[in-house]
C-alpha positions as CSV (number, residue, x, y, z in Angstrom):
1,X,20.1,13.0,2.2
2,X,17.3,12.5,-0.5
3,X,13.8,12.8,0.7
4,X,11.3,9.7,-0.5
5,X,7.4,10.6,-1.0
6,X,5.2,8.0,-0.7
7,X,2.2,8.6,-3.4
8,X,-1.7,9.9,-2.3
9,X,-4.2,7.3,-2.0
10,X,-6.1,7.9,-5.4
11,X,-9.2,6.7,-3.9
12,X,-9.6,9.1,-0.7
13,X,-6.7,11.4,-1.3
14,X,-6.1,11.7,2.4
15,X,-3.7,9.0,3.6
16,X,-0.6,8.5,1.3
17,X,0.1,4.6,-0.4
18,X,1.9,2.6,1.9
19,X,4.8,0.6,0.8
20,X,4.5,-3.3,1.8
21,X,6.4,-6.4,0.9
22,X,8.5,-3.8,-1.9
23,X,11.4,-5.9,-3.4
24,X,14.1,-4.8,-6.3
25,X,15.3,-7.3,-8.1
26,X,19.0,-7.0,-9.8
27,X,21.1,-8.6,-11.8
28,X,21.8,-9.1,-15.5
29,X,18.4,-7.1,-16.2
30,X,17.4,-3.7,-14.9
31,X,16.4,-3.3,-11.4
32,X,12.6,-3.6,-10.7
33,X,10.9,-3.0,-8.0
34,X,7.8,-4.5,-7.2
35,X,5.2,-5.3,-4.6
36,X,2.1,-4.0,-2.8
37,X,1.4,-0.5,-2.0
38,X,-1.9,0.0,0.1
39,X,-3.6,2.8,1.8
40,X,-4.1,2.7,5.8
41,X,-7.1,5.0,5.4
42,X,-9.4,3.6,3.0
43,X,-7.9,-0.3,2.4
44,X,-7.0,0.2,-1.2
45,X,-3.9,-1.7,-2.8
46,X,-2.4,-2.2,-6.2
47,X,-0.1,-4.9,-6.0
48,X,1.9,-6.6,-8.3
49,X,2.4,-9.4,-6.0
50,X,5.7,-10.8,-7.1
51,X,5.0,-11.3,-10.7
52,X,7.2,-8.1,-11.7
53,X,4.0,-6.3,-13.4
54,X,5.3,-8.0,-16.6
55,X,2.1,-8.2,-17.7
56,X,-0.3,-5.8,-16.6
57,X,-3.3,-7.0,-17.6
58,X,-2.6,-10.3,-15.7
59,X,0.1,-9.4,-13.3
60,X,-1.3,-6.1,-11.4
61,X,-4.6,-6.6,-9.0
62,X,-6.1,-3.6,-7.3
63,X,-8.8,-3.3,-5.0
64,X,-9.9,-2.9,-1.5
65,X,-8.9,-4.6,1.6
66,X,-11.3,-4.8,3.7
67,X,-10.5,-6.5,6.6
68,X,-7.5,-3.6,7.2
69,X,-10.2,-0.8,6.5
70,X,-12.1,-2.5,10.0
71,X,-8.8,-3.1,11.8
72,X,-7.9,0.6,11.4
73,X,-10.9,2.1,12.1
74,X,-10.9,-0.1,15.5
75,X,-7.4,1.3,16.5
76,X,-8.1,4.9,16.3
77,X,-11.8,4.2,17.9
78,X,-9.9,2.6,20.4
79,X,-7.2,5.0,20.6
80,X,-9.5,7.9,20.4
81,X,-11.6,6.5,23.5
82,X,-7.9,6.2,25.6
83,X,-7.2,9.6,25.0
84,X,-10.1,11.2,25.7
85,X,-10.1,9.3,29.5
């Protein structure tokens, strides 16, 4: 069985990226995958939406997303505060 690794967050380096909505596309070109890949730690993502990363300059967005960053940080208050009871 092959093992996958999932790349480290370039920003915080302590969560790894996250695949989400990841598609490969066949056919009669190569396969391609493409998609978002975002970091539940800090909120970063570099996505490629579904535009294939054709062009880069155009195609590939990265950033921060920060209404995940508060979502997390809620949870594991919120879990931390359950297990601690």
């Amino acid at each position: 069985m092959s093992e996958f690794k999932k790349p480290v967050c370039p920003i915080c380096k302590q969560e790894v990226l996250l695949p989400f909505s990841i598609m490969q596309v066949g056919g009669n070109r190569p396969e391609k995958t493409y998609g978002t890949w975002i970091c539940s730690n800090c909120g970063f993502f570099l996505s490629t939406r579904d535009t294939q990363g054709i062009n880069p300059e155009s195609d590939v967005e990265a950033g921060f997303s920060d209404y995940l960053q508060k979502k997390v940080e809620d949870l594991r208050q919120e879990y931390y505060k359950k297990s601690n009871t």
